[in-house]
C-alpha positions in Angstrom: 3.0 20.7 -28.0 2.6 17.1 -29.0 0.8 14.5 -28.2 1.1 10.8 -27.4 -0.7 7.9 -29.3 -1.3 6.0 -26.1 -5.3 6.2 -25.2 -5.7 8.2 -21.9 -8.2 7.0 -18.8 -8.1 9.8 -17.0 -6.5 13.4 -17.8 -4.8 14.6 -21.0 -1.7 13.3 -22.7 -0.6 15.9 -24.2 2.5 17.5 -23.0 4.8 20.5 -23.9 8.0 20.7 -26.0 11.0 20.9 -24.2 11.3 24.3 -25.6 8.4 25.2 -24.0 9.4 24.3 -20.9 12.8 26.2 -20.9 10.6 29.3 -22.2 8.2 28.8 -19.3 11.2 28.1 -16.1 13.2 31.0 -17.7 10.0 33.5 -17.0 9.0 32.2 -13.8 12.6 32.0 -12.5 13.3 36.1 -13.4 10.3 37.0 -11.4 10.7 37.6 -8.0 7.5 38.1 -6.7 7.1 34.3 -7.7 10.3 33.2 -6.5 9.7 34.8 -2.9 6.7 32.9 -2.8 8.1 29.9 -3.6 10.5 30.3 -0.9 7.5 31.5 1.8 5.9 27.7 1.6 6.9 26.0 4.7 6.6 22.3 2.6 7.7 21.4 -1.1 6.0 23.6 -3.6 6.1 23.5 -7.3 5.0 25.4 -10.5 2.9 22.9 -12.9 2.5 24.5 -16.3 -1.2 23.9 -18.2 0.0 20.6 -19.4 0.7 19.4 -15.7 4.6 19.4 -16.0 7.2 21.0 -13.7 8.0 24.4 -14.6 9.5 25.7 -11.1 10.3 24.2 -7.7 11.5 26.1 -4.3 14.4 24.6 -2.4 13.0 22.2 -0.6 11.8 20.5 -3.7 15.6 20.3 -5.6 16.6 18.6 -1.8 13.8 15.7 -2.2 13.8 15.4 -5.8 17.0 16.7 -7.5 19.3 14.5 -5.9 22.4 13.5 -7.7 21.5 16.4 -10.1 18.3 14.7 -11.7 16.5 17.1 -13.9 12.7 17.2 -13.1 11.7 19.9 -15.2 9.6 18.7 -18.0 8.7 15.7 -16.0 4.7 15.2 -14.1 4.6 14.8 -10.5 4.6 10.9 -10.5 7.1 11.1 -13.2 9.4 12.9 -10.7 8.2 11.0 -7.5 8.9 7.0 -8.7 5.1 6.6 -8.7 4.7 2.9 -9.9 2.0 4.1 -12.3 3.4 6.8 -14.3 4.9 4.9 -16.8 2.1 2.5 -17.3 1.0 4.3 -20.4 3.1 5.8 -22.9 0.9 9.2 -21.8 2.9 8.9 -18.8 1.8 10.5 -15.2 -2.1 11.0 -15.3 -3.1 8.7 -18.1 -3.2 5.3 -16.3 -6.4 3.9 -14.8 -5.2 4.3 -11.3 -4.8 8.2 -11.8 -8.6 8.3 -11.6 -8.4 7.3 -8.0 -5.0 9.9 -7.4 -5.7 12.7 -5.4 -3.0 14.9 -6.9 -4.0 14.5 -10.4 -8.0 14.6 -9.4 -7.1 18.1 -7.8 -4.9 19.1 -10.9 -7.4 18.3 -13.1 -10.2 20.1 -11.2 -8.1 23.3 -10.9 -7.5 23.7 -14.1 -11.3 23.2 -15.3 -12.9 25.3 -12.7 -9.9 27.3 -11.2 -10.9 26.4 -7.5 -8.3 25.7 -4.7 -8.3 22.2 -3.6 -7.5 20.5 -1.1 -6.8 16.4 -1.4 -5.1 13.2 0.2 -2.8 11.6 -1.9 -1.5 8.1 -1.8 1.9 7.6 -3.8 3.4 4.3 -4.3 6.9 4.3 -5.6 9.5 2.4 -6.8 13.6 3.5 -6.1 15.9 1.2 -7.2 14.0 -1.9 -6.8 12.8 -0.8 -3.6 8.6 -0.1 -3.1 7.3 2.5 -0.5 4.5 4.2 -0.3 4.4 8.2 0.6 0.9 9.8 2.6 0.5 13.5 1.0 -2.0 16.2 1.3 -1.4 18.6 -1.5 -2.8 22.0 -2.6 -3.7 23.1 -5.8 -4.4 26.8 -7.0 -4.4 28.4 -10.1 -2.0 30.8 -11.3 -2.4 33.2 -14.0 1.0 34.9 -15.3 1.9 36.5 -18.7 -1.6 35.2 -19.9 -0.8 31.7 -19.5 -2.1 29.3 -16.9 -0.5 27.5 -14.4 -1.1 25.3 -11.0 0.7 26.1 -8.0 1.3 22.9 -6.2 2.0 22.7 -2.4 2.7 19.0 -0.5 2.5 18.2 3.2 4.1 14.9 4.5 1.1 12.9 6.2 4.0 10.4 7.2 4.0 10.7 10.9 0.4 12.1 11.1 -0.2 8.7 9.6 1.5 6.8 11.2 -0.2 8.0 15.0 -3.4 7.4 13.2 -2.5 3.5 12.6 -0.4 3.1 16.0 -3.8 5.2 18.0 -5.8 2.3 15.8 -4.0 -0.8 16.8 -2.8 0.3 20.3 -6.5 1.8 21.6 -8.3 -1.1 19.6 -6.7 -4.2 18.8 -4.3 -4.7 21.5 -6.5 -3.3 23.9 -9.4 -5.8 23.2 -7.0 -8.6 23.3 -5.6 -7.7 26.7 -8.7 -6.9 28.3 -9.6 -10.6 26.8 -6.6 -11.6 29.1 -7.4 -10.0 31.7 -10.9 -11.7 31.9 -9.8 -14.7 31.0 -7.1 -14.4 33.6 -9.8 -13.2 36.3 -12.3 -16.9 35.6 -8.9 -19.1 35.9 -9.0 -18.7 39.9 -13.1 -19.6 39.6 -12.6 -22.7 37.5 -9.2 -24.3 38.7 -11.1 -27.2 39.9 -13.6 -27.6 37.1 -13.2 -29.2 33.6 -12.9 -26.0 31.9 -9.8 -25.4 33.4 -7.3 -26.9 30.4 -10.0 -25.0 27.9 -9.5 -21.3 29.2 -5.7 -22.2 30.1 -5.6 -22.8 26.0 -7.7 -19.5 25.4 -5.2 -17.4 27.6 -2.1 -19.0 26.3 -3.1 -18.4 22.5 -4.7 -14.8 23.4 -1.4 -13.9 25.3 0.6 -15.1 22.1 -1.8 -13.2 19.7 -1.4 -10.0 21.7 2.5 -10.6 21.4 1.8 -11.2 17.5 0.3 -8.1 17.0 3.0 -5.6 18.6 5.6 -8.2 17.2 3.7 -7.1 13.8 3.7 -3.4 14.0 7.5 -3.9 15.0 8.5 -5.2 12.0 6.4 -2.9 9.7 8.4 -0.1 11.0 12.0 -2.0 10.5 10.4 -2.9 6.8 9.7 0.5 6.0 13.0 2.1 7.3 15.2 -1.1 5.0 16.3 -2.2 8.7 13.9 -6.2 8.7 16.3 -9.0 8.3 15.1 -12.2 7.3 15.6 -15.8 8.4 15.2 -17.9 5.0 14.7 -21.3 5.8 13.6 -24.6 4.1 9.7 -25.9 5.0 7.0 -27.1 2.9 4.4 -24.9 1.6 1.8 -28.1 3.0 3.4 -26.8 6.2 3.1 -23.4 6.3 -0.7 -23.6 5.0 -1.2 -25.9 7.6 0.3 -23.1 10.5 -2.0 -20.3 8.8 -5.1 -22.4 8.7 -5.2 -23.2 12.2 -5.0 -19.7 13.4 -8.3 -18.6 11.3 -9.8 -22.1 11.8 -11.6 -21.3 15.0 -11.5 -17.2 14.4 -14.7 -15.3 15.2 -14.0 -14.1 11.7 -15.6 -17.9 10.2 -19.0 -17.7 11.8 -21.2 -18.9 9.6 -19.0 -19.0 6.5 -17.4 -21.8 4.9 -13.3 -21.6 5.2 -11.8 -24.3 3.6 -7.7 -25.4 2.9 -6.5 -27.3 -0.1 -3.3 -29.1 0.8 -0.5 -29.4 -1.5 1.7 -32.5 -1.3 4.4 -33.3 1.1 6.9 -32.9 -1.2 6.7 -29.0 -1.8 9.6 -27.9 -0.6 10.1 -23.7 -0.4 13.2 -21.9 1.2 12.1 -18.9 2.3 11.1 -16.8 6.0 8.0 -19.1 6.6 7.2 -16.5 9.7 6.9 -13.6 7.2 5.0 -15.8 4.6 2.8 -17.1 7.6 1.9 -13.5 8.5 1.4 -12.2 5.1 -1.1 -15.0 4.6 -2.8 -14.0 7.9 -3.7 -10.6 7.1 -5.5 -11.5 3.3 -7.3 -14.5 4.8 -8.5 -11.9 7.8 -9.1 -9.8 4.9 -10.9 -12.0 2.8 -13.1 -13.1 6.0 -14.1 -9.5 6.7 -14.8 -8.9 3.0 -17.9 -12.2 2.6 -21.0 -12.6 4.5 -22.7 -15.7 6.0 -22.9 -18.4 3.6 -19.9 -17.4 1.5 -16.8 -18.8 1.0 -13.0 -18.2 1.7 -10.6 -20.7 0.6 -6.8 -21.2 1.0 -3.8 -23.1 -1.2 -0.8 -23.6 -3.0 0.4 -24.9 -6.1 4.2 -24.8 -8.1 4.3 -23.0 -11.0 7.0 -23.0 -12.6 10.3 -22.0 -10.1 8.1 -20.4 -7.8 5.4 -21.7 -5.5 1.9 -19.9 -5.6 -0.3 -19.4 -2.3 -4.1 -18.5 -3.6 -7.0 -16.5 -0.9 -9.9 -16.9 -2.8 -13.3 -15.7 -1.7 -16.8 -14.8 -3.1 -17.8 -11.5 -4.4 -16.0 -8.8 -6.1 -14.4 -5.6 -5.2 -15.5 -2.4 -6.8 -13.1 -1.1 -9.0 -12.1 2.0 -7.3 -11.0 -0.1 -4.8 -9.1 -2.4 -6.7 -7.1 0.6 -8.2 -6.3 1.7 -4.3 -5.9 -1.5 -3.1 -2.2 -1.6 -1.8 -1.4 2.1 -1.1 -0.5 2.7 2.6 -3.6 4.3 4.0 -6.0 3.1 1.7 -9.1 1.6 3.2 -12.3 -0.2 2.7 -13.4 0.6 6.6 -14.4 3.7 7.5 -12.3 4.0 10.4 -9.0 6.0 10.8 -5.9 4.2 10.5 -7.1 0.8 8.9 -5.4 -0.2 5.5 -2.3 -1.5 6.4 -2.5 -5.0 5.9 -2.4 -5.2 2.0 0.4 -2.8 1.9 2.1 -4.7 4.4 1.6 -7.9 2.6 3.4 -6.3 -0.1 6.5 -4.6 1.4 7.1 -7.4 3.0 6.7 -10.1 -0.1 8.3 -8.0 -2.4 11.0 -6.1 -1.1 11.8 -9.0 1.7 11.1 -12.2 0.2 11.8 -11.3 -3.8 8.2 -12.2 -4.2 5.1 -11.0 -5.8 1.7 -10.1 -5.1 -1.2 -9.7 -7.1 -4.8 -9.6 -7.4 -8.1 -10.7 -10.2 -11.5 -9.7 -8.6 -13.8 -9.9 -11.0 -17.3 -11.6 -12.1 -16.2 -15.0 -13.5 -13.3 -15.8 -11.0 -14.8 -13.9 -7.9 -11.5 -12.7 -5.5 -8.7 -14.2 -5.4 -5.7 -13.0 -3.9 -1.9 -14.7 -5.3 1.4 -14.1 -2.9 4.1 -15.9 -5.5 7.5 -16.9 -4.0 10.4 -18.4 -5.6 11.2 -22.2 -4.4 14.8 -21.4 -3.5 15.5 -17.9 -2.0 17.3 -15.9 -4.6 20.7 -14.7 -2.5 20.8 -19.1 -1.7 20.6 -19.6 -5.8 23.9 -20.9 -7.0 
């Protein structure tokens, strides 16, 4: 075995030689009770030796994960899956800060110590080619005892479309349900006050209700033709002065800025940005709806934009800090600070769509001295225009 010099935060970084791990598959693969239980497993299932690296895989593991004859063996979990943190410490999967909030390596790490089964959510964010995505697992850990050595017996489930009816149960039964029946009683008064000053005012409410409710399918719409590499985008030349102004008139009234302060500071005229302003619009949306549900009365939320450098930064800041297990969950799919099912997709989407879409970044500080802030980057000139 040998052993990194990178400092761990959360399991061990020691891993085995790669003779060790030919010794190990060799063993494994010539029994066949193992190998017919491998096979049994309606899901991917692998062999993890004591050092958390693949040892043995069935089928339906090679399928997902050996394609175009990439070796896993030797490699950790993340290592294998593209997870965006397993290379963020020279310890590799399990070492990072973020694995303390993983539920594969948390369930791992618990099997091995107290050689319980356990069961876990897991949230993988990945990175392909340049591409981000984020996988829902549940995994299953048990211990495995052979030829006196220890091993973990690793099972995944998809959570995928389970997932996915959880957000669309969420958004359908709850968000665009409260803004139709909104409609529908606004649409009920307009008969009762057709004669009556109020008439333009609930005309207005209907009108910007009806558009929100078209927002919000229009929204899930595109998530979906996001995730499956299908969203085409419109770049287009505006000013970021422009598109802050669009964004801060949609939260400006919002029962979301009740006694809280919400404030814009506008960049000049001249800050020209070719990009999808619709997407950048949207993306701004969710983290200032975000940011709103995050502060209490009294506190602040602020919006603006300034150039650095080629690219063009968009800041939500707001008081208060989030706890750091959050922060180290922040963007994964179904990650969220609410306690109901099927919230956390607005961070995530922020991201899939900045990054992958709009050759963007996004990032985050939350911490004592600078409060919250919130930073969507995006070049001045969209990159497949550049000369």
């Amino acid at each position: 075995m040998f052993v990194t010099e990178q400092e761990t935060y959360f399991d061990s970084p020691v891993r085995s030689t790669a003779t060790e791990i030919e010794s190990r598959s060799d063993r494994l693969a010539r029994n066949p009770i193992i190998r017919q239980m491998m096979e049994s497993f309606p899901e991917l299932v692998l062999i993890l030796d004591s050092n958390r690296q693949i040892v043995a895989f069935n089928k339906k593991t090679k399928e997902l994960l050996q394609k175009e004859n990439k070796n896993i063996f030797g490699l950790r979990l993340g290592e294998a899956f593209g997870c965006i943190h397993a290379f963020e410490s020279l310890g590799g999967c399990g070492t990072s800060s973020f694995c303390s909030e993983c539920g594969a390596g948390k369930s791992n790490k618990t099997t091995l110590l107290t050689s319980q089964s356990i069961e876990d959510e897991c949230r993988i964010h990945t990175r392909n080619f340049g591409f981000e995505a984020s996988l829902d697992l549940k995994v299953f850990t048990s211990l495995l005892e052979f030829e006196n050595e220890k091993f973990i017996v690793f099972a995944i489930k998809n959570l995928e479309n389970e997932k996915r009816r959880e957000l669309l149960e969420r958004i359908f039964f709850h968000d665009v349900l409260n803004t139709a029946s909104i409609i529908f009683g606004i649409s009920g008064m307009i008969s009762e006050v057709r004669e009556t000053d109020d008439f333009e005012k609930y005309a207005k409410i209907l009108l910007n209700t009806s558009e929100q409710l078209i927002q919000e399918i229009q929204a899930q719409r595109d998530l979906s033709n996001a995730e499956s590499g299908k969203l085409v985008i419109y770049p287009a030349k505006d000013t970021a002065r422009n598109i802050l102004e669009k964004v801060f008139e949609l939260y400006e009234n919002n029962n979301l800025t009740k006694g809280k302060t919400f404030t814009c500071n506008y960049p000049p005229d001249m800050m020209i940005i070719e990009t999808d302003p619709h997407f950048i619009i949207r993306s701004l949306g969710n983290l200032i709806k975000n940011a709103l549900e995050a502060v209490g009365n009294g506190q602040k939320v602020s919006l603006s934009a300034q150039e650095y450098g080629e690219n063009i930064r968009f800041v939500i800041a707001n008081d208060g800090v989030i706890p750091k297990h959050i922060q180290l969950q922040i963007f994964n799919r179904s990650f969220s600070t609410k306690a109901k099912k099927g919230r956390g997709i607005g961070t995530y989407s922020v991201k899939l769509l900045i990054e992958n879409y709009l050759k963007g970044k996004v990032s985050f500080i939350s911490n004592n001295e600078e409060q919250t802030k919130f930073i969507i980057e995006i070049p001045k000139r969209f990159p497949e225009h550049q000369v």
